[in-house]
C-alpha positions as CSV (number, residue, x, y, z in Angstrom):
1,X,108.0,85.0,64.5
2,X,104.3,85.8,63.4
3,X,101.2,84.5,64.6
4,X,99.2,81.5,63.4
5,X,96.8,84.0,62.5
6,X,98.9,86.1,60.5
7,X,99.3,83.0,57.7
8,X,95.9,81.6,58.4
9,X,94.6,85.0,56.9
10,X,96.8,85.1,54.2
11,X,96.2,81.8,52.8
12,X,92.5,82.1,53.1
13,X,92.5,86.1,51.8
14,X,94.6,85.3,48.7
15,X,95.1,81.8,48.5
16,X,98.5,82.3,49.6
17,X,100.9,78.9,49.6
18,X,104.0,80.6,50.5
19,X,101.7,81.7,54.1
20,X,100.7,77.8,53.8
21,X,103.7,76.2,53.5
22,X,105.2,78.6,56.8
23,X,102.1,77.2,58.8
24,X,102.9,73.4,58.0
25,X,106.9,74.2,59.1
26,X,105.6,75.3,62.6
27,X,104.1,72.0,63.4
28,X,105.2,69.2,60.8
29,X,108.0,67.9,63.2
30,X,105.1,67.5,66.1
31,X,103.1,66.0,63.9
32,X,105.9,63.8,62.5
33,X,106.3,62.5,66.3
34,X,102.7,62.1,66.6
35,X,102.4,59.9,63.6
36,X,105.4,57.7,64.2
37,X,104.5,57.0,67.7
38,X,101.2,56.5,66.6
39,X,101.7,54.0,63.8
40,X,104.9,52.6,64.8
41,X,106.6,53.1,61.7
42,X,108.2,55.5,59.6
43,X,107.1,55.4,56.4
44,X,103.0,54.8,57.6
45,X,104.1,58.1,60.0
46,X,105.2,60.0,56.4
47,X,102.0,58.9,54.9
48,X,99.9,60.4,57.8
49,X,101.4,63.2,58.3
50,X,101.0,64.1,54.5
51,X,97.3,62.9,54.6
52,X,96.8,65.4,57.6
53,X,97.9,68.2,56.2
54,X,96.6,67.7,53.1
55,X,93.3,67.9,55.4
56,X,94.1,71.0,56.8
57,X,94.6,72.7,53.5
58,X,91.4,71.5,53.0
59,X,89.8,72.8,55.9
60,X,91.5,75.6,57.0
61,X,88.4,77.7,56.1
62,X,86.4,75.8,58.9
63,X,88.8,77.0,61.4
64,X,87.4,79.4,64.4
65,X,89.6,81.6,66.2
66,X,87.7,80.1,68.8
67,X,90.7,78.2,70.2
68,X,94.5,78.1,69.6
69,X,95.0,76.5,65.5
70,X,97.5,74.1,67.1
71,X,94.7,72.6,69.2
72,X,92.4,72.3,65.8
73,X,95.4,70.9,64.4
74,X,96.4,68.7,66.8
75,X,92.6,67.5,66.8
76,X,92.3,66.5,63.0
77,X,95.9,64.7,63.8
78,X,94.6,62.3,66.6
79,X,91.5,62.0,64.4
80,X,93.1,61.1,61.3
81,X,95.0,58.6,63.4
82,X,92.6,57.1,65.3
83,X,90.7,56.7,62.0
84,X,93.1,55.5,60.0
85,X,94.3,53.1,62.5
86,X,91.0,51.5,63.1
87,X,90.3,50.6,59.4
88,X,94.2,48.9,59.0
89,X,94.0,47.6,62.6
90,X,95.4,44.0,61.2
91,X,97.8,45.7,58.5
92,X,99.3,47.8,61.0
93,X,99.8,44.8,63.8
94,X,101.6,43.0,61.2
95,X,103.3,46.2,60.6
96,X,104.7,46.9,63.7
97,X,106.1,43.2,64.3
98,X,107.9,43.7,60.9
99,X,109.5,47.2,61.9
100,X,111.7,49.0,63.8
101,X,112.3,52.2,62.6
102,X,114.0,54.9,65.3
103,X,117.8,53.4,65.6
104,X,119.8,55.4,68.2
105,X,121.3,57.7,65.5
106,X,124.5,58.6,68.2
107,X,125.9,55.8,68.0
108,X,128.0,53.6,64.9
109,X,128.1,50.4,67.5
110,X,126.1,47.7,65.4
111,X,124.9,45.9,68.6
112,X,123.7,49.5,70.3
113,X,121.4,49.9,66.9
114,X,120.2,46.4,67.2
115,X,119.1,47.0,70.9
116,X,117.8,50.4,70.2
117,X,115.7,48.9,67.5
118,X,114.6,46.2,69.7
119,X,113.2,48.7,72.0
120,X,111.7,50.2,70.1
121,X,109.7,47.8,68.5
122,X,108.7,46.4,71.4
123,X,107.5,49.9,72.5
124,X,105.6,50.2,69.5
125,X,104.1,46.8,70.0
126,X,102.9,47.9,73.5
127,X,101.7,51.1,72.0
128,X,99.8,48.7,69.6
129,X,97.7,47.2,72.2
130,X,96.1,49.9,73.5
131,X,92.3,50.6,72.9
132,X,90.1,53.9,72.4
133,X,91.6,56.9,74.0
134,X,94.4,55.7,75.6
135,X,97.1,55.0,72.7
136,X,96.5,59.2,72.0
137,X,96.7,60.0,75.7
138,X,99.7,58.2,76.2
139,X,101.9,59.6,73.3
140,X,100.1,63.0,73.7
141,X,101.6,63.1,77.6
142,X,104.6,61.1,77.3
143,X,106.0,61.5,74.4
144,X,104.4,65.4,73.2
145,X,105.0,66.7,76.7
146,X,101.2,68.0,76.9
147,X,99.9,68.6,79.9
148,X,96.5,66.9,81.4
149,X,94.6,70.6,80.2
150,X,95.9,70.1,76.5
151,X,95.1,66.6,77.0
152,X,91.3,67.0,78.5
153,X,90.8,69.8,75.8
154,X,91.9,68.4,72.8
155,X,90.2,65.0,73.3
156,X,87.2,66.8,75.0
157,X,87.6,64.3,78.4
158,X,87.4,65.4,81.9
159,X,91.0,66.1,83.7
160,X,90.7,63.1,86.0
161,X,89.8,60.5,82.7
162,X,92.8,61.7,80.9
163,X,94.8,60.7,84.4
164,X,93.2,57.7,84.8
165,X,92.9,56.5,81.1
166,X,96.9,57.6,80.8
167,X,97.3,55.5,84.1
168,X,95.7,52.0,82.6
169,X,97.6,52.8,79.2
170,X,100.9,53.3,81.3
171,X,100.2,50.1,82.9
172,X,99.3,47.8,80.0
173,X,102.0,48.8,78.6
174,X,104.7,47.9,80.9
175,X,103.1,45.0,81.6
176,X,103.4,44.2,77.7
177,X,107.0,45.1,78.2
178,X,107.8,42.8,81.5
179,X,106.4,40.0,79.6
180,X,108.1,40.4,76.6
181,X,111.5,41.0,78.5
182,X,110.9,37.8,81.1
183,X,110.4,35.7,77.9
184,X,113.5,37.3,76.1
185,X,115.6,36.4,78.8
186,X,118.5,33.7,78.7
């Protein structure tokens, strides 16, 4: 498999989409995820991660080798994100209690869909509440797998603020989700 480098420099040496299009492969299922957790739906998720990548295409010239393109990357992501979300903050609430869009897809039981749907609205309603940094640091640990490094580099925090901020998100959230489960029961 080549390099990140090895299509970056194509694309910007001869405009090359082919090299392009190879570079969005690599990551568009990360920043699929990214965007769906993110958003809380599907089809805003798509939206994003086309609007993302239709900013690195525009960009890509700005990049330095200075540090890893999937960093850079996953930096216009989280700030497309956080951007976006904050100017539909109302759409998107109303959004999220209107959706559920990640059905367990291994099973044909109607009532398994309908309580993996559940779920996962109500996780995407407890991802809704969070403020500032920690909705990113949350799905960037918990649900991308990064580490606290990636996380302190990529949103340019200290180590211990990306374990505490990922603490308080991790609590307000299954708080949300205690709530929403003692009021849901019989």
């Amino acid at each position: 498999m080549e390099p990140d480098s090895v299509y970056i420099n194509e694309f910007l040496k001869n405009k090359n989409q082919k090299a392009f299009t190879e570079l969005m492969k690599r990551y568009q299922d990360k920043v699929f995820r990214f965007c769906v957790a993110y958003s809380g739906n599907k089809a805003d998720a798509e939206d994003l991660a086309q609007e993302i990548f239709i900013k690195v295409f525009h960009n890509l010239g700005n990049f330095r080798s200075e540090s890893l393109f999937g960093t850079w990357l996953y930096r216009i992501m989280i700030n497309h994100c956080h951007n976006t979300y904050n100017s539909k903050r109302f759409r998107f609430r109303k959004l999220i209690q209107e959706n559920s869009t990640i059905p367990d897809k291994g099973s044909d039981d109607p009532e398994s869909l309908v309580i993996a749907r559940e779920k996962t609205k109500m996780i995407y309603e407890g991802l809704s509440l969070l403020e500032g940094n920690q909705r990113s640091v949350l799905i960037l640990r918990d649900i991308d797998g990064l580490t606290y490094e990636e996380i302190s580099e990529l949103l340019h925090l200290k180590s211990g603020t990306v374990k505490s901020t990922l603490a308080r998100a991790r609590i307000k959230v299954a708080n949300y989700l205690k709530r929403r489960l003692y009021y849901e029961l019989p």
